[in-house]
C-alpha positions in Angstrom: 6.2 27.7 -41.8 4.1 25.6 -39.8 6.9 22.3 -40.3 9.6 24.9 -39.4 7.7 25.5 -36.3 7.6 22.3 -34.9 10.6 21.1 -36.1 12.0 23.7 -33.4 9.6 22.2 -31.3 11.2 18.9 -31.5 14.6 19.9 -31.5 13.7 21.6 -28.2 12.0 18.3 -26.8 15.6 15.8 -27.9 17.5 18.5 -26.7 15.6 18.2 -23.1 15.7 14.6 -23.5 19.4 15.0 -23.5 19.5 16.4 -20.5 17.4 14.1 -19.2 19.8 11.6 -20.0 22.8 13.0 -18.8 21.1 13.2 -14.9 19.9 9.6 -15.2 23.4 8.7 -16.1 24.8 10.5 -13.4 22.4 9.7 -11.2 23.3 6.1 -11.9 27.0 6.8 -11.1 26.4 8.1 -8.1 23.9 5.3 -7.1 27.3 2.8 -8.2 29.8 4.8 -5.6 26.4 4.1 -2.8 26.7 0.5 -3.3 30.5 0.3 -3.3 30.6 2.5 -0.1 28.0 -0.3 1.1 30.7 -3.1 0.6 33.5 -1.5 1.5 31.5 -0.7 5.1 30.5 -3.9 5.7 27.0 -3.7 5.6 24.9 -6.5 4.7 21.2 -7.4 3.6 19.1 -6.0 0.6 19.5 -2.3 -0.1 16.4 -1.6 -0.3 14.8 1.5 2.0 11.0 1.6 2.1 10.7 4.5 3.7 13.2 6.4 1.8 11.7 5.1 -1.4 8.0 6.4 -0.6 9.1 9.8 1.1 11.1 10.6 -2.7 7.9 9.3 -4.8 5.6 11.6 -2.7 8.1 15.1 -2.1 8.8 14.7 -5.9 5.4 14.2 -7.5 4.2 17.4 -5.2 6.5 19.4 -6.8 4.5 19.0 -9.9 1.3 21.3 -10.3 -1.9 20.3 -11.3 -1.7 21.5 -14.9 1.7 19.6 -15.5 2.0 16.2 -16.2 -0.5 13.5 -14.0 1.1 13.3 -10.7 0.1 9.6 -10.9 2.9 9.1 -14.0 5.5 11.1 -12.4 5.0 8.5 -9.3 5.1 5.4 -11.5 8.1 6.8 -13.7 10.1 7.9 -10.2 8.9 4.0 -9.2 10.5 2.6 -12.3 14.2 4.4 -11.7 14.6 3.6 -8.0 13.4 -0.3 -8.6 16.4 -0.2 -12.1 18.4 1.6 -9.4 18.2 -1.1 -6.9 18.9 -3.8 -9.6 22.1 -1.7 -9.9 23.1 -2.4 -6.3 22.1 -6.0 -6.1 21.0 -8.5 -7.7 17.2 -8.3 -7.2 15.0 -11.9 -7.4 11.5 -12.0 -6.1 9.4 -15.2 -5.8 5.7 -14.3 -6.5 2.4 -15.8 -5.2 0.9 -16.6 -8.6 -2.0 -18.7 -9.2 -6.0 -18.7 -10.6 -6.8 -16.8 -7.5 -4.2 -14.4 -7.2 -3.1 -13.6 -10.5 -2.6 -9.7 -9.5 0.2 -10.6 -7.5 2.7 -10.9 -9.9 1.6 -8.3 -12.8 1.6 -5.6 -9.3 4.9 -7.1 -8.6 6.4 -6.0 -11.9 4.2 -2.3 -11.8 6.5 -2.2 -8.3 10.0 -3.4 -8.9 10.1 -3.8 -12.8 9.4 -5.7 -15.8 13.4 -6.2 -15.5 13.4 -7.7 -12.2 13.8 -11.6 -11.8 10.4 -12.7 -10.9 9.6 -16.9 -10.2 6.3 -17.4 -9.8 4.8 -19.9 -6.5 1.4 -21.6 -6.5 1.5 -20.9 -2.3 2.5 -18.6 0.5 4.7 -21.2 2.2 6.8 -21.7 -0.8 7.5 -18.0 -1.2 8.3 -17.2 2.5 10.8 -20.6 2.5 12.9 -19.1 -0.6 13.1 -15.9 1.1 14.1 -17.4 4.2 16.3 -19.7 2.4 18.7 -16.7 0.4 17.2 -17.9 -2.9 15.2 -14.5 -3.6 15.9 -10.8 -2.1 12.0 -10.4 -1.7 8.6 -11.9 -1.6 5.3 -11.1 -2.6 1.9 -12.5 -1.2 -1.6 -12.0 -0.3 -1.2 -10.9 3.9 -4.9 -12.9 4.2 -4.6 -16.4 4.4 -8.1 -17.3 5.1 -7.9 -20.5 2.9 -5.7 -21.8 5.5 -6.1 -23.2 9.5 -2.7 -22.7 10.1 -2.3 -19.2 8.3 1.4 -18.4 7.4 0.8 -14.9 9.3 1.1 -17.0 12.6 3.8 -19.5 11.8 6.0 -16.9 10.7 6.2 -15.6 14.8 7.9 -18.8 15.7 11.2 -17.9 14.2 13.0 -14.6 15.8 15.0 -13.6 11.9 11.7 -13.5 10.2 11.2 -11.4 7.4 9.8 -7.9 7.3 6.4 -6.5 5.8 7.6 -3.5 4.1 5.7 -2.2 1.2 1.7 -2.3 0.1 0.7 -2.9 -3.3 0.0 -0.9 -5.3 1.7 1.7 -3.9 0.6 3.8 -6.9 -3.2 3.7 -7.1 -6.0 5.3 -8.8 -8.5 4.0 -6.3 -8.3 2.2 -2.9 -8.5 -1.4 -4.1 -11.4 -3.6 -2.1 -9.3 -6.8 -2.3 -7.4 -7.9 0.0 -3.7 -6.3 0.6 -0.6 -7.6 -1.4 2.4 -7.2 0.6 6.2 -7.2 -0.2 8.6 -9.2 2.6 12.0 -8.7 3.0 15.1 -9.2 5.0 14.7 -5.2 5.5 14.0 -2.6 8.4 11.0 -0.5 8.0 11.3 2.6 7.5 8.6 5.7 9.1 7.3 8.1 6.8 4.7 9.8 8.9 1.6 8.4 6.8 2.1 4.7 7.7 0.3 1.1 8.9 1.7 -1.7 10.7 0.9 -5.2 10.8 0.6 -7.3 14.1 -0.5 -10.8 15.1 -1.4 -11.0 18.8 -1.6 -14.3 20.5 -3.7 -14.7 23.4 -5.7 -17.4 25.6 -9.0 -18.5 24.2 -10.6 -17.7 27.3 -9.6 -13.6 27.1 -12.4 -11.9 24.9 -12.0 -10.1 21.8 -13.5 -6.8 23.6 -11.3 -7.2 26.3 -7.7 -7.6 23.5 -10.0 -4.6 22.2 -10.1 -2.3 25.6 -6.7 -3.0 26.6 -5.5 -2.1 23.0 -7.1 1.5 23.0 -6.3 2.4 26.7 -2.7 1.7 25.4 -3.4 4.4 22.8 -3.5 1.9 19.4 -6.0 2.2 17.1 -6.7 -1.2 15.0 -9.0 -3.4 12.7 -8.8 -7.0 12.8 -7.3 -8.6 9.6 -7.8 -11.9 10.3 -8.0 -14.4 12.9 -7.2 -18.2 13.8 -6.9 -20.9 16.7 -3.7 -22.4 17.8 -4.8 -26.0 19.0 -1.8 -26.9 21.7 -1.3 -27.8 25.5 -3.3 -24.3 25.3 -5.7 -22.9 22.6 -4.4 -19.5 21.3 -6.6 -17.1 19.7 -4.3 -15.5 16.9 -5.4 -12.1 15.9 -3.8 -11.0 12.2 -3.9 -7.0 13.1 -3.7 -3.3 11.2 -2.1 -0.6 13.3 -2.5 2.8 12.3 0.7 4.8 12.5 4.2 3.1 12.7 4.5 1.2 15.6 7.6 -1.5 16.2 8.7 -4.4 18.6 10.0 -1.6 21.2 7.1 0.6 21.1 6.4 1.8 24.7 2.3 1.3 23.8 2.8 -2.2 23.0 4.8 -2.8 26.2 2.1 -1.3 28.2 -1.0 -3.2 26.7 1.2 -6.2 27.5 2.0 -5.5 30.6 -1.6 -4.4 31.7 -2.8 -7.7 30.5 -0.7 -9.9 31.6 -1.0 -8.4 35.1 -4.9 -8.8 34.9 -4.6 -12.5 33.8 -1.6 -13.6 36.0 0.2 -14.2 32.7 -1.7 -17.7 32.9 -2.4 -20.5 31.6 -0.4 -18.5 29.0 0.8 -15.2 28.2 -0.7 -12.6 25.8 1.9 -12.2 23.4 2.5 -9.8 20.4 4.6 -10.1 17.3 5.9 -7.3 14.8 5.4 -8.0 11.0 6.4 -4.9 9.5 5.3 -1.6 8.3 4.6 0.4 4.8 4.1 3.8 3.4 0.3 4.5 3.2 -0.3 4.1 -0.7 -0.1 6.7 -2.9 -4.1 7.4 -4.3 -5.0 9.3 -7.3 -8.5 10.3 -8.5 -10.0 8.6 -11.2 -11.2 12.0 -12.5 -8.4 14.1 -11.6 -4.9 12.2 -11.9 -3.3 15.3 -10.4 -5.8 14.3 -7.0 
């Protein structure tokens, strides 16, 4: 009696898994037509949508209650069919920082996109940034501090207009805030706002300005901040370079930035050298999970 029992059991799990099948495949087709659409259209640049992405892990792991299956797995297996969907759609490479001090880099990379992903590992920041520049990967993945460096890649990378975008945090799918420092994901990409978001800024300014006034000038513009990181630009004229975390989602054209330029340019004359600001991108806030409770 009791093998009859759970032999129905089974039969009723493989008949689910069936099903499950049949929407993965369909969903697959329909992810196919999205991509052909895309070329027909013209458009160009990886497919990937950040925003999109972390909107769909977080509306679909609520819909699962606290005495269903661990929220965190539903948001790692929903992870694991958008990055094979992507790989569907284009051809995916990533170059990976990957080296004795950062070996997280590149096992987070694969949590993220997928043990199936094309994955080249790089001993240094510069090389990863200059094969994504170069068309030879889709995405890279680094450590945003650079504090082993003078001439962090965070401020080199303002010199060149079609610079890649900051996009995603790892890991986005957590089970407590991590205390080292963040791993980012770069692409040719646009951000996307999801309403629970950070951005990352570097502002340039004259040695002689302090911190506390960048700091003043920043809040009465309404921007909240910490300071990442910072560095000096040695020139004609020493630039402070301030590596920056913006809460919220905040872009090139946002009217806050405009105004805490504007009000300190105007109270500096815009000389020796104008306070400048540069957009690196945004992410989703990620996803955290109790360690006790994995439905948190």
């Amino acid at each position: 009696m009791i093998d009859k029992i759970l032999s129905e059991y089974r039969a009723g799990i493989d008949n689910i898994d069936e099903e499950i099948v049949k929407l993965l495949v369909d969903r697959v087709s329909i992810v196919k037509k999205v991509g052909e659409y895309k070329n027909r259209s013209g458009q160009k640049g990886s497919i990937i949508r950040p925003g999109r992405e972390a909107t769909m892990i977080k509306d679909i792991t609520a819909k699962f209650g606290d005495d269903s299956i661990p929220k965190a797995a539903v948001a790692q297996m929903w992870r694991i069919i958008i990055s094979s969907c992507i790989n569907i759609e284009e051809d995916t490479k990533i170059a990976v920082l990957s080296n004795k001090d950062y070996p997280e880099c590149y096992w987070l990379s694969r949590e993220y996109f997928g043990a199936f992903s094309f994955m080249d590992k790089k001993a240094t920041r510069t090389e990863v940034i200059h094969d994504l520049k170069e068309g030879r990967v889709t995405v890279g993945i680094i450590v945003l501090n650079d504090d082993e460096s003078s001439d962090p890649w965070w401020s080199r990378i303002t010199n060149n207009e079609d610079r890649p975008k900051i996009f995603a945090k790892l890991p986005f799918i957590q089970l407590e805030e991590s205390k080292k420092p963040p791993i980012i994901a770069l692409a040719f990409v646009e951000p996307e706002n999801t309403g629970e978001d950070e951005s990352i800024w570097v502002i340039k300014a004259d040695e002689f300005i302090q911190p506390t006034e960048i700091r003043n000038f920043l809040e009465n513009a309404g921007i909240e901040y910490n300071v990442i990181e910072e560095s000096r630009e040695l020139s004609l004229i020493t630039m402070h370079n301030y590596l920056i975390k913006i809460t919220g989602f905040i872009t090139q054209d946002d009217k806050r930035i405009a105004k805490f330029l504007k009000d300190i340019n105007e109270k500096y004359n815009s000389r020796p050298a104008p306070t400048e600001a540069y957009y690196l991108g945004s992410y989703a806030i990620p996803m955290t999970f109790s360690k006790g409770n994995k439905n948190a």
